[in-house]
mmCIF file as gemmi writes it, N, C-alpha and C atoms, coordinates in Angstrom:
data_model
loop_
_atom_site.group_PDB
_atom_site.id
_atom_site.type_symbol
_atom_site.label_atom_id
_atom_site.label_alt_id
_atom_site.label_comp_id
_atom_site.label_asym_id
_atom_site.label_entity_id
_atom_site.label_seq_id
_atom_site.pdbx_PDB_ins_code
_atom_site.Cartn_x
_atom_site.Cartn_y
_atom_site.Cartn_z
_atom_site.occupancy
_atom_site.B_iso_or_equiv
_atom_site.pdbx_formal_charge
_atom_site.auth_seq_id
_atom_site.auth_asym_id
_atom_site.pdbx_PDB_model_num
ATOM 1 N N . UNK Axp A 1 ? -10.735 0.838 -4.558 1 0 ? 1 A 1
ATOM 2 C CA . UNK Axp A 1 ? -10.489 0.153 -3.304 1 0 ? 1 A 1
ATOM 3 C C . UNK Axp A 1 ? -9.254 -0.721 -3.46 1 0 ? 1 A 1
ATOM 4 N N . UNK Axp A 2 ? -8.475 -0.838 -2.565 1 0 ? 2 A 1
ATOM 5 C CA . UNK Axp A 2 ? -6.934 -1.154 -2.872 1 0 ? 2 A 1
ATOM 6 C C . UNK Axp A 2 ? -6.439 -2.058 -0.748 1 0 ? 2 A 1
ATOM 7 N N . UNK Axp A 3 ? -6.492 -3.09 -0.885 1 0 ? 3 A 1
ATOM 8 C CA . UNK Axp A 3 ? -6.179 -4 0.106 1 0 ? 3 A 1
ATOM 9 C C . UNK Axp A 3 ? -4.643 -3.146 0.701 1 0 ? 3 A 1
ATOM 10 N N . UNK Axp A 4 ? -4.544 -3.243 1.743 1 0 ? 4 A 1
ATOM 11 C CA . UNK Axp A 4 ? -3.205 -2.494 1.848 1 0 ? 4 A 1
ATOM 12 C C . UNK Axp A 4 ? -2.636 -3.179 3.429 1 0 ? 4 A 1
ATOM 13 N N . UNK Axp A 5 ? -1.673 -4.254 3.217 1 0 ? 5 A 1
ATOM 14 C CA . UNK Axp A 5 ? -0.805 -4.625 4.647 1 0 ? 5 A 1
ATOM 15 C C . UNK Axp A 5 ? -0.215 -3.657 5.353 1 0 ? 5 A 1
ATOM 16 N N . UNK Axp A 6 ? -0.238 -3.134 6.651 1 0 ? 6 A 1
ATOM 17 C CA . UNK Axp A 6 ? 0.467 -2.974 7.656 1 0 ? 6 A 1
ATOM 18 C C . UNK Axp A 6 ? 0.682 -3.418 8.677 1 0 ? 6 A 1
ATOM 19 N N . UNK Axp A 7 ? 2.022 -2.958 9.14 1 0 ? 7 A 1
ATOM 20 C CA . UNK Axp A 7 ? 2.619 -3.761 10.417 1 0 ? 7 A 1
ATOM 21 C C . UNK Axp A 7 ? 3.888 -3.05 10.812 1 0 ? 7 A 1
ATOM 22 N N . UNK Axp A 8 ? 4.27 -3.389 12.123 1 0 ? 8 A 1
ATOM 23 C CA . UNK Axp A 8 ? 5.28 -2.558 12.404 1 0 ? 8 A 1
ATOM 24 C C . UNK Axp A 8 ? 6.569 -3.03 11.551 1 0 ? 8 A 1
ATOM 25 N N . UNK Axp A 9 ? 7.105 -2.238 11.821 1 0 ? 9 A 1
ATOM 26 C CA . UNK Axp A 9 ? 9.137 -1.902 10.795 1 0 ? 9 A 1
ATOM 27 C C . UNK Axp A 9 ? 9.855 -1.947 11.905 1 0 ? 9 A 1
ATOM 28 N N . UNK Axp A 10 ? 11.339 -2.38 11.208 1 0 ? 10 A 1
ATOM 29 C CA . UNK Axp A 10 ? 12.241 -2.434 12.442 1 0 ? 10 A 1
ATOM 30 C C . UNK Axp A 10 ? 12.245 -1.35 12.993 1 0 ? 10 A 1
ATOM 31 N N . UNK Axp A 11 ? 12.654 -0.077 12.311 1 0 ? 11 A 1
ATOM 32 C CA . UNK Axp A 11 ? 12.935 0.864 13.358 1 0 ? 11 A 1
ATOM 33 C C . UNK Axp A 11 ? 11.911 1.77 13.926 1 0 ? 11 A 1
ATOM 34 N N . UNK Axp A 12 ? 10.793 1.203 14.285 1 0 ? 12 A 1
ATOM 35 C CA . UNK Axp A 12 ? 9.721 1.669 15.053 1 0 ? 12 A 1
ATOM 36 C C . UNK Axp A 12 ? 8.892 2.574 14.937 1 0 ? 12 A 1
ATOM 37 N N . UNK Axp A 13 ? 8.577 2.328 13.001 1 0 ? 13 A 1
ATOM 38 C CA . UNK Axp A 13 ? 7.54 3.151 12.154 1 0 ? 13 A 1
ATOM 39 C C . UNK Axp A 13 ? 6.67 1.983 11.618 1 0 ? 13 A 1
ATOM 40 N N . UNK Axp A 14 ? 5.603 2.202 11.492 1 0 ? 14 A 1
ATOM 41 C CA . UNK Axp A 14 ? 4.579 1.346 10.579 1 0 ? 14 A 1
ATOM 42 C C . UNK Axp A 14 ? 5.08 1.645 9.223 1 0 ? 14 A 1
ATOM 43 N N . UNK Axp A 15 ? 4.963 0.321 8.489 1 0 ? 15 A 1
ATOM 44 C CA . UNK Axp A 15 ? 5.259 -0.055 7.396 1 0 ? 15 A 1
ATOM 45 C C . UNK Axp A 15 ? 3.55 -0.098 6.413 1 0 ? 15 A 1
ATOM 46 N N . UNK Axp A 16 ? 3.048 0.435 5.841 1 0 ? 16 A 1
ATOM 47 C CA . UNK Axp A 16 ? 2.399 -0.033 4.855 1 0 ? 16 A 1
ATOM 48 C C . UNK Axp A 16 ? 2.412 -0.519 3.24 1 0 ? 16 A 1
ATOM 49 N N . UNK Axp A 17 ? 1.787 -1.483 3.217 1 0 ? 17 A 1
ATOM 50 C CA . UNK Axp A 17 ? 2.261 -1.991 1.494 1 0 ? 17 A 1
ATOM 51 C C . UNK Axp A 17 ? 0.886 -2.141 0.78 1 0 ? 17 A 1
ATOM 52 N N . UNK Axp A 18 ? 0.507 -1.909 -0.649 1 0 ? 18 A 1
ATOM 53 C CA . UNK Axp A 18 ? -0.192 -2.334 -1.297 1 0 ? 18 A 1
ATOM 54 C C . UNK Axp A 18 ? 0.486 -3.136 -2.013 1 0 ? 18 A 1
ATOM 55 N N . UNK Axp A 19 ? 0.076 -4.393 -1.815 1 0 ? 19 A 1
ATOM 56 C CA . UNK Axp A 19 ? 0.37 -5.855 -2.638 1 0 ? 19 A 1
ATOM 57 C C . UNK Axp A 19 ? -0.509 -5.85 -4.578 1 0 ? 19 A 1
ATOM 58 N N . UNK Axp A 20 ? -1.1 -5.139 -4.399 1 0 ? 20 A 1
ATOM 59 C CA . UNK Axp A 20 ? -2.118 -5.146 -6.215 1 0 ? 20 A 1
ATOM 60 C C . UNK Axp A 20 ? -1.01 -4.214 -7.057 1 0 ? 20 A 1
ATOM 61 N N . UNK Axp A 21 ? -0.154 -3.345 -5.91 1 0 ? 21 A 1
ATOM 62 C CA . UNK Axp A 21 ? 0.662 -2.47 -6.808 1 0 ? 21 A 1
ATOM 63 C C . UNK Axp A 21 ? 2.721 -2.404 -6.389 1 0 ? 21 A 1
ATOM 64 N N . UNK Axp A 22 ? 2.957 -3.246 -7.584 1 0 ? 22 A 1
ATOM 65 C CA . UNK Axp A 22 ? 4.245 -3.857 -6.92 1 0 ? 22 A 1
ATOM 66 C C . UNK Axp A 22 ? 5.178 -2.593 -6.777 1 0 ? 22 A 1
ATOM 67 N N . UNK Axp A 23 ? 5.399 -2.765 -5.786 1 0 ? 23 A 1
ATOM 68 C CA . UNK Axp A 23 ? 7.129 -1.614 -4.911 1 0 ? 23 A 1
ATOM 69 C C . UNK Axp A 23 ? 6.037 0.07 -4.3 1 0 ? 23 A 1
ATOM 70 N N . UNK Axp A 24 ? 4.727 -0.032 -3.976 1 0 ? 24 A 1
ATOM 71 C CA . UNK Axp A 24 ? 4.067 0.425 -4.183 1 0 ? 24 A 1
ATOM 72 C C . UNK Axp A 24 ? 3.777 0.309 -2.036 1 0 ? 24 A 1
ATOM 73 N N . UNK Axp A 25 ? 4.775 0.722 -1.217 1 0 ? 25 A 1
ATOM 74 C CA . UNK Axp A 25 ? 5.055 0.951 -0.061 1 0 ? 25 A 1
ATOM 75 C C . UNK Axp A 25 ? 5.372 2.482 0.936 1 0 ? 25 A 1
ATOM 76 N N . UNK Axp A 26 ? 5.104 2.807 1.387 1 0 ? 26 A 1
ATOM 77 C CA . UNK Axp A 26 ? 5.342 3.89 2.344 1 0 ? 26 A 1
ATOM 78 C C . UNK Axp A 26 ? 5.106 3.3 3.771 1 0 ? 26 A 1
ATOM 79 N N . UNK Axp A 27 ? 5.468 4.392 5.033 1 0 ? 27 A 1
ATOM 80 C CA . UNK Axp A 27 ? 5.577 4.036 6.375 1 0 ? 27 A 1
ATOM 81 C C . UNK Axp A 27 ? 5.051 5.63 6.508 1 0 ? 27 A 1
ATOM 82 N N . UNK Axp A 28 ? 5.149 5.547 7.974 1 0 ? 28 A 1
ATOM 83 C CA . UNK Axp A 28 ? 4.546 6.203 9.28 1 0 ? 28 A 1
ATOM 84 C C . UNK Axp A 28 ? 4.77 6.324 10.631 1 0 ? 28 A 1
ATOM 85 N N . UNK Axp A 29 ? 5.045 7.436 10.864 1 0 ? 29 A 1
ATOM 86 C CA . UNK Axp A 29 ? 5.626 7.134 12.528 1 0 ? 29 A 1
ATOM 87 C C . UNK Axp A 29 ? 4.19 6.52 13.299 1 0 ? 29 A 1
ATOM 88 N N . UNK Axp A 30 ? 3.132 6.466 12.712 1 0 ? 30 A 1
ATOM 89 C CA . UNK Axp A 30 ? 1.262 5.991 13.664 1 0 ? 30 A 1
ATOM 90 C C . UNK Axp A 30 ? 1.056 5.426 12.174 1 0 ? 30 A 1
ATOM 91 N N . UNK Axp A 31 ? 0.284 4.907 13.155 1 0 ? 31 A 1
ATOM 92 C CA . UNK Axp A 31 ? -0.933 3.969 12.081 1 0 ? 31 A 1
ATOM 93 C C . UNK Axp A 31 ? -1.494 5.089 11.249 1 0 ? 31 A 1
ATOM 94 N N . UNK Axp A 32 ? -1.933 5.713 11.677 1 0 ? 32 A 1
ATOM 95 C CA . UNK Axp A 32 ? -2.507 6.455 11.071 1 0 ? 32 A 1
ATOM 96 C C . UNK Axp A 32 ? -1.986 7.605 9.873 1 0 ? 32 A 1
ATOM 97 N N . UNK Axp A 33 ? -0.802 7.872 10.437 1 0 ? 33 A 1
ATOM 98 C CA . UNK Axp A 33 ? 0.219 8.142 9.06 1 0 ? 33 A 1
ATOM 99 C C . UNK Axp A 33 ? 0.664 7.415 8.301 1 0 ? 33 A 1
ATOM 100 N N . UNK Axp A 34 ? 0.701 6.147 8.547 1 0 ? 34 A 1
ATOM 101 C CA . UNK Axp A 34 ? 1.328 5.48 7.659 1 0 ? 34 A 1
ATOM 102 C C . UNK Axp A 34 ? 0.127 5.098 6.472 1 0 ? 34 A 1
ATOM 103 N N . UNK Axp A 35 ? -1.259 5.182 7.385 1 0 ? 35 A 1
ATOM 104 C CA . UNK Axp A 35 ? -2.165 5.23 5.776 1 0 ? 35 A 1
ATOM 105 C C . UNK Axp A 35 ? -2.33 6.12 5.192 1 0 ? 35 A 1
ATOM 106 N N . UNK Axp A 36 ? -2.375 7.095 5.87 1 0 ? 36 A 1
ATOM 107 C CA . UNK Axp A 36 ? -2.379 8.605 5.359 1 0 ? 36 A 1
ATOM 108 C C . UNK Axp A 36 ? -1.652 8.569 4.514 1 0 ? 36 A 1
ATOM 109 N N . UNK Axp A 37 ? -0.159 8.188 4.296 1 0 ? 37 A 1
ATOM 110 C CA . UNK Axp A 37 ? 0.881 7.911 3.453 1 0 ? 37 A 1
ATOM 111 C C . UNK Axp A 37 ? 0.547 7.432 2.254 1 0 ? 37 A 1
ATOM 112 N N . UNK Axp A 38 ? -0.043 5.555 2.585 1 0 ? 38 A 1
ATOM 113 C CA . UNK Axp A 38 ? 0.109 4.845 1.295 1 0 ? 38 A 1
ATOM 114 C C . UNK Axp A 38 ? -1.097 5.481 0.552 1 0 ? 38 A 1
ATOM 115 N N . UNK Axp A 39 ? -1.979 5.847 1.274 1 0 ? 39 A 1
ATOM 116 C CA . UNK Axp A 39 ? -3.014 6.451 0.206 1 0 ? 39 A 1
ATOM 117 C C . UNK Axp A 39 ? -2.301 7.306 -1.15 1 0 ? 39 A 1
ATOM 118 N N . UNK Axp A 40 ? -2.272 8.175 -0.526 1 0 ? 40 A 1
ATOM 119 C CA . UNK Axp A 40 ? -1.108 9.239 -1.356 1 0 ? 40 A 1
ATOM 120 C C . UNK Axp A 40 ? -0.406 7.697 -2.66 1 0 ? 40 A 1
ATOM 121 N N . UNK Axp A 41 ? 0.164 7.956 -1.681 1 0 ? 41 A 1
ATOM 122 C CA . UNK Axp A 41 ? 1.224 6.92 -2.801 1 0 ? 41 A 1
ATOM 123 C C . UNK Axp A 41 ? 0.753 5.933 -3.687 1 0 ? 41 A 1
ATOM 124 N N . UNK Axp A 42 ? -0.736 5.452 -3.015 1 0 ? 42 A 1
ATOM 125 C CA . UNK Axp A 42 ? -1.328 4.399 -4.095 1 0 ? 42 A 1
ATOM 126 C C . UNK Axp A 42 ? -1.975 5.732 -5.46 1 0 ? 42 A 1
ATOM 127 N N . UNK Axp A 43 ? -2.546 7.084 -4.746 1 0 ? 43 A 1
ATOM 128 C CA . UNK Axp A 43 ? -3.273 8.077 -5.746 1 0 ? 43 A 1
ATOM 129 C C . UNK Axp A 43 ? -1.988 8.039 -6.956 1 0 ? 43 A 1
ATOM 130 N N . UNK Axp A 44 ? -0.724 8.381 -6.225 1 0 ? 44 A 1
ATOM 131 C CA . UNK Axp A 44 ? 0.127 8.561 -7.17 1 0 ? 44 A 1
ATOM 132 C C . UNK Axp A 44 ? 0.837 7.794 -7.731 1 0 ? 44 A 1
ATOM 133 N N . UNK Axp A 45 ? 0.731 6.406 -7.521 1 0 ? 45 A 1
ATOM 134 C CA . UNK Axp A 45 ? 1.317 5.542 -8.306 1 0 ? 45 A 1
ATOM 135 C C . UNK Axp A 45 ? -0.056 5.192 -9.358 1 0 ? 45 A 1
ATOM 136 N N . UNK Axp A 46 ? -1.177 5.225 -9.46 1 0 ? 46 A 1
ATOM 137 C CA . UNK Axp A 46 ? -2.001 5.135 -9.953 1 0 ? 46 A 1
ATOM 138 C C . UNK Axp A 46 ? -2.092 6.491 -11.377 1 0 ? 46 A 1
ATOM 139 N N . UNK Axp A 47 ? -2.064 7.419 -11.24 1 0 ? 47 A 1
ATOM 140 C CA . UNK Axp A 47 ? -1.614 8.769 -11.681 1 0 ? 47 A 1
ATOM 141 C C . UNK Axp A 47 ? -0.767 8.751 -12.638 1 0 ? 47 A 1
ATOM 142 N N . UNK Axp A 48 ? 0.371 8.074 -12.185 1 0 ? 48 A 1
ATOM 143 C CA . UNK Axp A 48 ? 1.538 8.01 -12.781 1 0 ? 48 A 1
ATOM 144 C C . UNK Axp A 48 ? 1.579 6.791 -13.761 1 0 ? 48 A 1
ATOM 145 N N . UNK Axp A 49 ? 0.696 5.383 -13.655 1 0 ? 49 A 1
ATOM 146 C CA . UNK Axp A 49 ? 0.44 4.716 -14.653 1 0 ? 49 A 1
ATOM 147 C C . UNK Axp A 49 ? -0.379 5.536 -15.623 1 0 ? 49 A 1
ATOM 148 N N . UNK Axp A 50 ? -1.66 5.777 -15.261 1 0 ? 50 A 1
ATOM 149 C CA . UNK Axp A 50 ? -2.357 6.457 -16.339 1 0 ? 50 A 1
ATOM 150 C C . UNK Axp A 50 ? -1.637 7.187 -17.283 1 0 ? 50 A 1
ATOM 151 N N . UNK Axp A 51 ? -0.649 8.389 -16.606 1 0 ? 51 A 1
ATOM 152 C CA . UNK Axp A 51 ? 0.023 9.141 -17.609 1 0 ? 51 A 1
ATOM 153 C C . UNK Axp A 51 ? 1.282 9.068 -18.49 1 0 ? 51 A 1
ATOM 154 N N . UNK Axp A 52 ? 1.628 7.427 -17.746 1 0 ? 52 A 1
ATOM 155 C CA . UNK Axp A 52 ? 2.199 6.638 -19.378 1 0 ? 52 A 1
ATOM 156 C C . UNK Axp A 52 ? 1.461 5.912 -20.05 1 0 ? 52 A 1
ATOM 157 N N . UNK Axp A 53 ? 0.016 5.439 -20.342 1 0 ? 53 A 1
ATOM 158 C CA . UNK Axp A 53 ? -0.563 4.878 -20.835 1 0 ? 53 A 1
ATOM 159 C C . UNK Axp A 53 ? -0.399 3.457 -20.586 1 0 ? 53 A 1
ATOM 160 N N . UNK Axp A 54 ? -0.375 2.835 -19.362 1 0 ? 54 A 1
ATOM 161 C CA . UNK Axp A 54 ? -0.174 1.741 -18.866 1 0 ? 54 A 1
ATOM 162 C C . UNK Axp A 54 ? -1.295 1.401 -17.899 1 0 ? 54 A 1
ATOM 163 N N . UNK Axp A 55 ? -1.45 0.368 -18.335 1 0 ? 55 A 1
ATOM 164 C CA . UNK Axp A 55 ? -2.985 -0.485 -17.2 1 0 ? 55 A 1
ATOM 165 C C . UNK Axp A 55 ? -2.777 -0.577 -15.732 1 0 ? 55 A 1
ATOM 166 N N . UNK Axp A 56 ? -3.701 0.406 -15.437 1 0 ? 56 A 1
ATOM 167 C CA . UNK Axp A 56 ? -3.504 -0.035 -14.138 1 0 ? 56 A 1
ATOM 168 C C . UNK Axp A 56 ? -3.607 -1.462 -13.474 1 0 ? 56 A 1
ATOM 169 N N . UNK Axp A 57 ? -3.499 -2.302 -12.668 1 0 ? 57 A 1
ATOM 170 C CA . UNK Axp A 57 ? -3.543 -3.388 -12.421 1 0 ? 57 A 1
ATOM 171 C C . UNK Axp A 57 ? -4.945 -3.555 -11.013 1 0 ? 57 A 1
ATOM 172 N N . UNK Axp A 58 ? -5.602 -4.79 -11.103 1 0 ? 58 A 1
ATOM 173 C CA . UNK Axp A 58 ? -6.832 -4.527 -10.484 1 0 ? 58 A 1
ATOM 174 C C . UNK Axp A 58 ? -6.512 -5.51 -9.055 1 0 ? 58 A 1
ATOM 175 N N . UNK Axp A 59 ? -7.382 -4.674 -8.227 1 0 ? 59 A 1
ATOM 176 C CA . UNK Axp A 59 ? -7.26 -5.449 -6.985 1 0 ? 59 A 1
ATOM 177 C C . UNK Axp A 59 ? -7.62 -6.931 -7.326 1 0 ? 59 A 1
ATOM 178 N N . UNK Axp A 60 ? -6.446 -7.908 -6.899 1 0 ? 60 A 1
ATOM 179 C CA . UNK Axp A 60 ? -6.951 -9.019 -6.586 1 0 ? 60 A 1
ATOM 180 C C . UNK Axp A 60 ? -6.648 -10.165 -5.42 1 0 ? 60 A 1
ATOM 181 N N . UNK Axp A 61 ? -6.346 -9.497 -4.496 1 0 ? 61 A 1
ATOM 182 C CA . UNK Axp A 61 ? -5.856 -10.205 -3.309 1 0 ? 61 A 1
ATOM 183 C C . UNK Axp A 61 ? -6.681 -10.449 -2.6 1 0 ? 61 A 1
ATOM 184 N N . UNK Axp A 62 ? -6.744 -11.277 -1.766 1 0 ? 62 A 1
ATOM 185 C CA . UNK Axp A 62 ? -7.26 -11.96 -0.533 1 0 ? 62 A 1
ATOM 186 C C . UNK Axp A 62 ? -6.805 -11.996 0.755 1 0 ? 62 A 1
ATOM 187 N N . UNK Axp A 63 ? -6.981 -11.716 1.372 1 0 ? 63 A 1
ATOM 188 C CA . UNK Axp A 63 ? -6.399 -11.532 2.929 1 0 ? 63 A 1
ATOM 189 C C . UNK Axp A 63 ? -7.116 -12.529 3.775 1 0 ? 63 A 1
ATOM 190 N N . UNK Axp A 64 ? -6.356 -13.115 4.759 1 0 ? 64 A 1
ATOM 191 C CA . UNK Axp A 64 ? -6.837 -14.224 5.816 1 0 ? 64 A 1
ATOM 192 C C . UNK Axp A 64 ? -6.013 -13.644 7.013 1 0 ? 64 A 1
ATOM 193 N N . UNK Axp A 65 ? -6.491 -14.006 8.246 1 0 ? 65 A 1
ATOM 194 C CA . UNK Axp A 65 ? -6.029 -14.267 9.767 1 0 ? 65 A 1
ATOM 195 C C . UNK Axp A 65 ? -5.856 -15.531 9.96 1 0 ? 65 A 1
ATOM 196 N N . UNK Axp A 66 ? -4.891 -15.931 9.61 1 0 ? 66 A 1
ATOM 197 C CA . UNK Axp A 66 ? -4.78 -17.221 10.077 1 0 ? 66 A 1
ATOM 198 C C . UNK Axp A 66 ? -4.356 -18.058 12.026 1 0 ? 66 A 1
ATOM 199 N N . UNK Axp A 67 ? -5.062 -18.712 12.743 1 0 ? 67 A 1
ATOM 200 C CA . UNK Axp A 67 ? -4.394 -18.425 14.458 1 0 ? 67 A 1
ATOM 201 C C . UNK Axp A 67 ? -3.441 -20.185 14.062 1 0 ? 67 A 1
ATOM 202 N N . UNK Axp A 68 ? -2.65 -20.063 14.242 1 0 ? 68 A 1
ATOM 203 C CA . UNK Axp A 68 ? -1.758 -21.125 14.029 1 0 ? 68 A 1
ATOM 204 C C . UNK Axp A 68 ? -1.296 -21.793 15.424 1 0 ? 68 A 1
């Protein structure tokens, strides 16, 4: 399980980021591609640690709504 920010991008694609996995970003023309996306990209950035023998790093973020 992997916390993952989205929000819109300037040029009028959703942006998604996993913050537990640094530079670890993709987008989407829909919401829904754009998770479709980071999934992928979190499987394979995950993948790709394992198969240098490097720790993966563990979810530890927290997310708030803050109404200001």
């Amino acid at each position: 399980m992997r916390q993952v920010i989205l929000y819109p991008g300037d040029d009028g694609f959703f942006v998604a980021e996993c913050p537990s996995l640094p530079g670890c970003i993709s987008q989407g023309a829909t919401r829904e591609s754009a998770i479709s996306n980071i999934k992928e990209a979190i499987a394979l950035y995950v993948e790709a640690l394992q198969e240098d023998g490097l720790p993966v790093p563990e979810e530890k973020f927290e997310t708030l709504l803050l109404a200001v």
